[in-house]
C-alpha positions in Angstrom: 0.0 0.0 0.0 2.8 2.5 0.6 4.5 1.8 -2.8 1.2 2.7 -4.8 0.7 6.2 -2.9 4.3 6.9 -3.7 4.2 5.7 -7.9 1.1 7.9 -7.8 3.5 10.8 -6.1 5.9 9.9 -9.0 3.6 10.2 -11.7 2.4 13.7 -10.5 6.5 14.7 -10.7 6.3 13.3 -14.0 3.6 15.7 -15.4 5.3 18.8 -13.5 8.8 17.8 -15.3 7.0 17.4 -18.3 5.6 20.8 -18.0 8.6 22.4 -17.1 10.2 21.1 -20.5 7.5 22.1 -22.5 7.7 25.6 -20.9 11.7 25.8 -21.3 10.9 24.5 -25.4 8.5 27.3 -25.5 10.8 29.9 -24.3 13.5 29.0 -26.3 11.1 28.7 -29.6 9.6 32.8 -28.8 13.5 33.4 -29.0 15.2 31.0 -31.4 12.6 32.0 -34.2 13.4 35.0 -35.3 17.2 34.7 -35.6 16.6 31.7 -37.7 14.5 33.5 -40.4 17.8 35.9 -39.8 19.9 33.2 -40.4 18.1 32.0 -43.5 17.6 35.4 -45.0 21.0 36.3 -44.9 22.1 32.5 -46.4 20.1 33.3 -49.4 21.3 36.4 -50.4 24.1 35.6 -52.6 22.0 33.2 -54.8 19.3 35.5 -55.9 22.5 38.0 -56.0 24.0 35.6 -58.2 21.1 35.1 -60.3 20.2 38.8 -60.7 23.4 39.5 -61.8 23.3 36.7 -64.7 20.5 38.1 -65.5 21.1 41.6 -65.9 24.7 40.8 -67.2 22.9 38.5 -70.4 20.6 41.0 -70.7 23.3 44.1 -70.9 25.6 41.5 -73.1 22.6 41.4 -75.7 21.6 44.4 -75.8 24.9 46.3 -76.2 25.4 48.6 -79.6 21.1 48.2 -80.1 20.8 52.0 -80.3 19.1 54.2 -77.4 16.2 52.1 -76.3 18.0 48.4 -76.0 15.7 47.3 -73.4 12.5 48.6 -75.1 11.4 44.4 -75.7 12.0 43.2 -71.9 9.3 42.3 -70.0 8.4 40.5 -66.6 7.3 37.4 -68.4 10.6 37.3 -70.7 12.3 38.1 -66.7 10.2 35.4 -65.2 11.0 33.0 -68.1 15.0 33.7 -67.6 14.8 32.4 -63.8 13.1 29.5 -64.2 14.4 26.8 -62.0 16.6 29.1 -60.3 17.2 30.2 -56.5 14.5 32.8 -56.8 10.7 31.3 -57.5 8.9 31.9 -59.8 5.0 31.0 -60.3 4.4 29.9 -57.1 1.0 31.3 -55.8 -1.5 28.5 -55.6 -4.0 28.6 -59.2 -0.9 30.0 -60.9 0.8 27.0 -62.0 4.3 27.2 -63.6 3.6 29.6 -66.3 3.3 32.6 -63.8 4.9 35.8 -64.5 5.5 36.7 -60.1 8.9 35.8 -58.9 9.4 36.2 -55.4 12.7 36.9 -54.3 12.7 34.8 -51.1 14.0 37.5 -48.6 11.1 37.9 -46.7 7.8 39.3 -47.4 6.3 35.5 -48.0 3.8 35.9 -51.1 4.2 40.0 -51.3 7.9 39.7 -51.6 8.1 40.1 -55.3 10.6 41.2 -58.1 9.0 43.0 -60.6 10.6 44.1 -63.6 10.0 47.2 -65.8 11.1 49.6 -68.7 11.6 52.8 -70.3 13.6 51.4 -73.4 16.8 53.3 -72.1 16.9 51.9 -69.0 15.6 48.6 -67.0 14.5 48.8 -63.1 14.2 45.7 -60.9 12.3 46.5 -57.9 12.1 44.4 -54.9 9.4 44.5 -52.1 9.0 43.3 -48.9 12.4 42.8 -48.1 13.4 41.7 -45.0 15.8 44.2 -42.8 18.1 40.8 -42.7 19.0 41.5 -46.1 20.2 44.7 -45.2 22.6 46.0 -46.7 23.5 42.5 -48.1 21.5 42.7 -51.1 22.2 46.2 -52.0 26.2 45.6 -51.3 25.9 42.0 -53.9 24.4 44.1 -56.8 25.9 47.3 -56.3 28.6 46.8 -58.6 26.2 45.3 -61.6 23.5 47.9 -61.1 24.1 52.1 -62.2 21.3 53.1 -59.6 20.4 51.6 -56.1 17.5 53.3 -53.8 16.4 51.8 -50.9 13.2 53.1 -49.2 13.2 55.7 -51.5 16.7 57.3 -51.1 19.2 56.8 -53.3 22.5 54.7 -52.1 24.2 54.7 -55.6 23.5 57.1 -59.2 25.3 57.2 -61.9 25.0 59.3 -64.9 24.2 58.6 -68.3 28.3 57.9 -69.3 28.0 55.8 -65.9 30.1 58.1 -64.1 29.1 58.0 -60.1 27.5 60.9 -59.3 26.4 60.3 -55.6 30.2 59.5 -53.6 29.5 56.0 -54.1 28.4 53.4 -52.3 28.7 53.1 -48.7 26.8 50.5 -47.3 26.1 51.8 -44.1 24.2 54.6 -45.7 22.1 51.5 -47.2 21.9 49.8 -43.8 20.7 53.2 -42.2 18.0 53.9 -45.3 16.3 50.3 -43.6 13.5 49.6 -42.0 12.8 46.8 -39.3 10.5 43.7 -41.0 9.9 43.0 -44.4 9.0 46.4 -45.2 11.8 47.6 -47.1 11.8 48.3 -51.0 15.0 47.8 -53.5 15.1 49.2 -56.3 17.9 48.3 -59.2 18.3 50.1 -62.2 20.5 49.4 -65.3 20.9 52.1 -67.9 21.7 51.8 -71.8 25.5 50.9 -72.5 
């Protein structure tokens, strides 16, 4: 008869230990969350880098000596096309399918953190939104040497003229860092102008 009242005491430790762990795990999870998304944001910057910058580079390549508006025929569907099976994803919004035209850049955001692609003829902007401030000033700091303008929130971290000559004093990527915003609220834009 004593035995059984102490298992019963046991089991009752049991549950509290239990409860405590679960607590601890909890703790640990409300902490360890956010630095992983960190972690993982920051990882994948230099792939999409390194895909933007095959892009723009093929682009720039085959467009060079095509008079003043070379990029007058690009579009986000020839961009989304060119990515395909790459680090960044394209076409991935459920009813889509493959043949989408979105591609989502993967540095926060979730669904609203697209790349969109547009044109004047003389010159090409990427624009990405909902970046995460993880990928601050990583992003901007991968591309800066590809890219003749960089603005980030709306002020400019890099301009260049038309004979690419810097105009700002260059880039300085703490000027990018400070231009950021906490979340995945920050907007990159990328532009490329004729050769």
């Amino acid at each position: 008869m004593k035995s059984f009242k102490h298992a019963k005491r046991q089991k009752g430790n049991y549950l509290l230990t239990i409860g405590i762990g679960i607590m601890i795990m909890l703790i640990l999870a409300v902490w360890g969350i956010p630095k992983i998304k960190t972690y993982l944001v920051e990882g994948a910057i230099p792939s999409v880098a390194e895909e933007i910058q095959r892009f723009a580079t093929r682009v720039k390549v085959s467009t060079t000596g095509t008079g003043t508006t070379p990029y007058a025929g690009l579009t986000q569907a020839y961009f989304a096309r060119a990515v395909r099976g790459s680090a960044l994803q394209v076409g991935n919004v459920s009813g889509q399918g493959t043949g989408g035209t979105d591609v989502r850049h993967g540095l926060g955001g979730g669904d609203d953190g697209l790349i969109t692609l547009a044109t004047t003829g003389a010159a090409f902007t990427m624009t990405f939104a909902s970046v995460s401030d993880a990928a601050c000033p990583g992003l901007a700091t991968s591309l800066q040497g590809t890219f003749d303008t960089i603005t980030v929130n709306g002020k400019a971290a890099k301009t260049t003229n038309a004979t690419t000559n810097v105009v700002t004093a260059g880039y300085v990527a703490g000027t990018v860092a400070a231009n950021c915003t906490d979340g995945d609220t920050n907007t990159f834009v990328f532009t490329m102008n004729r050769s």
